[in-house]
N, C-alpha and C positions, 0 to 999 in steps of 0.2 A: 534417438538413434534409429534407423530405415534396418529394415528387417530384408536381407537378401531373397533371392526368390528360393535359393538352398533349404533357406528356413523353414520356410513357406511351406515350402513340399516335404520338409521332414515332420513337420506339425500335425500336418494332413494324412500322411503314411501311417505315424503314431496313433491320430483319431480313430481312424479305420483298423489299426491291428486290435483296440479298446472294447470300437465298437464289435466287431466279428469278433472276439472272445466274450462278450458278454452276453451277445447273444448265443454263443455256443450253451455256456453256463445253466443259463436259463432254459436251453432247449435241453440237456441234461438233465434239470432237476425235474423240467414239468414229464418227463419219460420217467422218472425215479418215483415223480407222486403218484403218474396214472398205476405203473406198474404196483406199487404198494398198494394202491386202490381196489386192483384187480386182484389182488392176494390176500386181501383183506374183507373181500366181499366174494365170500363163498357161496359157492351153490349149496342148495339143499342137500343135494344128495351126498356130496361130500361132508359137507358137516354131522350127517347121520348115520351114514355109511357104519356097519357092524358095531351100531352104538346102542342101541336098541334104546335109545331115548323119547322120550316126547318131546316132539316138536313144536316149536313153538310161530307161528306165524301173525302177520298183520295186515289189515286190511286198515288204511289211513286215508286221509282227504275223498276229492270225488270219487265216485265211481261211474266206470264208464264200461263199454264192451273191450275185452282183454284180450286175445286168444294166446298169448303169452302168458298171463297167470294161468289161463284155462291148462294149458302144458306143464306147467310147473306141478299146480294138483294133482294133476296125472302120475307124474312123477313121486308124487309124494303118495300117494298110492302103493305104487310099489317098493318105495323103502323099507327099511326093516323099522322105523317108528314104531314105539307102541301106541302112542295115544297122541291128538292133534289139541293145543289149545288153539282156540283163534281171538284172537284181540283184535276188537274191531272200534274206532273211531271215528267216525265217517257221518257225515249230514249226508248222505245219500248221493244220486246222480241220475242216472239216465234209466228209465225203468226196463231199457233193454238190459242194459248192462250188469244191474242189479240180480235180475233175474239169471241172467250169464252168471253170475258169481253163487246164485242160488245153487245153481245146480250144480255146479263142478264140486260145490262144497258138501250137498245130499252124497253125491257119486264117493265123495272122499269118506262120509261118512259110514257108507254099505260096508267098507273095507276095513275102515280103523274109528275107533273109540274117538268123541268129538266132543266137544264142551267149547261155549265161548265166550269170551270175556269183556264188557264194554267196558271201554275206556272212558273219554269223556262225554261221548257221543253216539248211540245208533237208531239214529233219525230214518222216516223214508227207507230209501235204498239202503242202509247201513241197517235198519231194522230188517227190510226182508231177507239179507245174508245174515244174518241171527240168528234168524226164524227155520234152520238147513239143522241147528242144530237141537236132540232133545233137553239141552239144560241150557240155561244163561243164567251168567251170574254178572251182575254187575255192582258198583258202590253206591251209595248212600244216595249222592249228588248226582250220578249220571242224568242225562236225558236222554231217552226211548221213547220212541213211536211213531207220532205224525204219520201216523196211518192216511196217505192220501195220491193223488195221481195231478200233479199242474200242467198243464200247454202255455207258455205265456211268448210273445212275441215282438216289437215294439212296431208303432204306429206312426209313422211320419207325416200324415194328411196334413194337419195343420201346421209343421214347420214347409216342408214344402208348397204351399197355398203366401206363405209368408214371402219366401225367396223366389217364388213365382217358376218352381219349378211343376211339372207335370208328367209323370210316370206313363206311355201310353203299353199295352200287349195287345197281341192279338193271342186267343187262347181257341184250344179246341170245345172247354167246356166251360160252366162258368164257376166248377170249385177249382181248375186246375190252378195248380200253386197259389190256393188261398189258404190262409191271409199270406197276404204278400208285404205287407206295413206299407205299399203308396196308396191306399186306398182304403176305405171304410170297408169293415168286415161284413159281408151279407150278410142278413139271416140266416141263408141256406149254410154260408159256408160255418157261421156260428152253432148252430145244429150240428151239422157233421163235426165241428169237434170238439162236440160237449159228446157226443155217443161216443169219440175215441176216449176221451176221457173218464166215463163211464164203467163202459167195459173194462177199461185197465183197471179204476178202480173200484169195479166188483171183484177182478182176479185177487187185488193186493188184497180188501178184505176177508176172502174167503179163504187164502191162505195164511191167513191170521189167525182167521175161526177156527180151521181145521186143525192148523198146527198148536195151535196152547187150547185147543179144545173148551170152548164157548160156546155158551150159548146165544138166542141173537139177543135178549137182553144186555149181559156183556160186550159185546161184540160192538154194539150201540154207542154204550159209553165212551169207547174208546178210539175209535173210527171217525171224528171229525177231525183231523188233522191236526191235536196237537201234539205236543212232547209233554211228557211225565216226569219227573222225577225217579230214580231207582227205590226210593221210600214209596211213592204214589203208588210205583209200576208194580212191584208185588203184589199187594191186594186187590192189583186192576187182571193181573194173569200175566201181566205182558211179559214177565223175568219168570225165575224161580229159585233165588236166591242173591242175598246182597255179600257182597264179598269180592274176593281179588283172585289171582292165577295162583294163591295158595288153596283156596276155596275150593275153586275150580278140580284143581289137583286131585284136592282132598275126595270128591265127588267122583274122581275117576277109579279113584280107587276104591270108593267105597260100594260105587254101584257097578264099574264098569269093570272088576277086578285085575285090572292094570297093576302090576308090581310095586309095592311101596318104594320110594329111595330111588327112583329111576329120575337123571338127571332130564331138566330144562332145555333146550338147546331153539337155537333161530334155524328156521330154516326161511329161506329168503325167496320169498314169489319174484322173480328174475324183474328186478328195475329196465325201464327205458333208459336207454344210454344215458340222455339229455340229463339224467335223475339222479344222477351217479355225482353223490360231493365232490367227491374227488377230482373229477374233472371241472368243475366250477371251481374249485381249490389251484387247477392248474391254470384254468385260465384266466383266474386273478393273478397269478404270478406272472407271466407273460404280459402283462395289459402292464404291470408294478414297474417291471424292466425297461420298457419303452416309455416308462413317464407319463402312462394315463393314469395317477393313482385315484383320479375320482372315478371314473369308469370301473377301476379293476374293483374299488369298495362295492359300488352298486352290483355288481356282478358276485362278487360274494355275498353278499347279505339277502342277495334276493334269489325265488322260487321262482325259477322262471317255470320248469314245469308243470307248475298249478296255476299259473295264470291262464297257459295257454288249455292246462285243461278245464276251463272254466267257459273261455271263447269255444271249446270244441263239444260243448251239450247238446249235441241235435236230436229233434223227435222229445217225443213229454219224457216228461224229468219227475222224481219222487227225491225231493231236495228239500231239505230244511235249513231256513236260515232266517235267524230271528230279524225283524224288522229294526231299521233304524229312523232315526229322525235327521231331520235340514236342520 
């Protein structure tokens, strides 16, 4: 039986009033999730605010230069906080960066009582924000140290020379922007950044030494780049106790006469937008609605913003990351 053109166009009216309420729907609920998001991921200061708790914060994945955590610090300075734990789990990052987190976290310390806690990790960069505070404690299993400074770059001469491409510059001098990867690394320019690398890590060692107080016998042993154990690292100096944010606690109160019984609380170093679940939570729902569901999974399940902080390591890096094999 032939379907009128009445029909036709009643079918079509219907699809479209379907489609525009479902998308209303959905623009609704992903407004419902940001906003719970937003009300659920509180600032520090509120979460502290005349609570006189110890705050609890964390320092995870790379580390890079902030000036957003640097202001959150800040903040956290002048709360009413008694005491700051830091839990840190971090292979390290960018040795500016590291050093950026060093300090805001000495600065936090001049003001308020400080102890910190590693997680399962404070390698490189993640060790020298440690090293801001006078205790660490961490567990049995953790790994600490890799006391060291890398440049690393990649080299294309020989895939290039393959596909028969050829990189030309003209430069003003002959280290500017070396290495460059289309061409073999000078001497000169391999010199110049073995001294950057050097110098860095003379800094990183000597504030190694100075902070857990060494001598360069010690200092020796532990200073080729690798990672310890938290069993190792005690007897090595690199900790000063094996334990967890009870430990830790226990320690603030004991030496740093901090109030017993004073509650735990997060206070939140302000996330990048991008970083914020919630919002990956809304735009897998949106993606779900319009019938990408492969898309909207990948988009959930995946960190986009450690990927891209990984692409964004510029300048030497104090990174730890164990080796794999092909």
């Amino acid at each position: 039986m032939p379907i009128d053109s009445d029909a036709i166009l009643d079918r079509r009216r219907i699809r479209r009033k379907l489609t525009f309420w479902r998308v209303a729907a959905v623009a609704a609920a992903v407004v419902a999730v940001v906003g719970i998001g937003v009300l659920a991921t509180p600032s520090g200061r509120a979460a502290l605010s005349g609570s006189g708790a110890i705050a609890r914060i964390s320092i995870d994945g790379l580390i890079r230069s902030d000036q957003a955590r640097v202001e959150a610090l800040e903040r956290l300075e002048r709360s009413s906080a008694a005491a700051v734990v830091v839990h840190i789990n971090s292979p390290g990052g960018t040795t500016a960066g590291a050093e950026q987190l060093y300090d805001s976290l000495v600065r936090l310390k001049a003001r308020k009582p400080l102890v910190v806690v590693v997680g399962g990790l404070a390698a490189s960069g993640g060790y020298i924000a440690a090293l801001a505070s006078d205790h660490i404690v961490a567990q049995q299993s953790s790994l600490v140290g890799s006391i060291g400074v890398l440049f690393q770059y990649p080299n294309f001469t020989e895939l290039l020379k393959t596909v028969g491409v050829q990189v030309e510059s003209v430069k003003s001098s002959p280290l500017k922007a070396a290495p460059n990867g289309y061409e073999p690394t000078s001497p000169e320019a391999r010199a110049a950044l073995d001294a950057l690398v050097r110098d860095s890590y003379a800094w990183f060692r000597d504030l190694v030494r100075d902070r857990r107080g060494m001598d360069a016998g010690q200092i020796d042993k532990v200073a080729d780049g690798r990672v310890f154990t938290g069993r190792q690292a005690i007897d090595l100096k690199l900790i000063d106790q094996l334990g967890d944010e009870k430990a830790a606690v226990a320690w603030l109160v004991a030496e740093k006469k901090v109030r017993p019984g004073l509650p735990v609380r997060d206070y939140t170093l302000t996330p990048r937008f991008g970083d914020l679940p919630f919002l990956r939570a809304a735009a897998s729902m949106m993606l779900n609605a319009l019938g990408l569901e492969g898309m909207a999974r990948r988009v959930a399940q995946s960190n986009v913003a450690q990927a891209v902080d990984q692409l964004a390591l510029d300048g030497m890096i104090a990174l730890w990351r164990p080796a794999t094999s092909n």
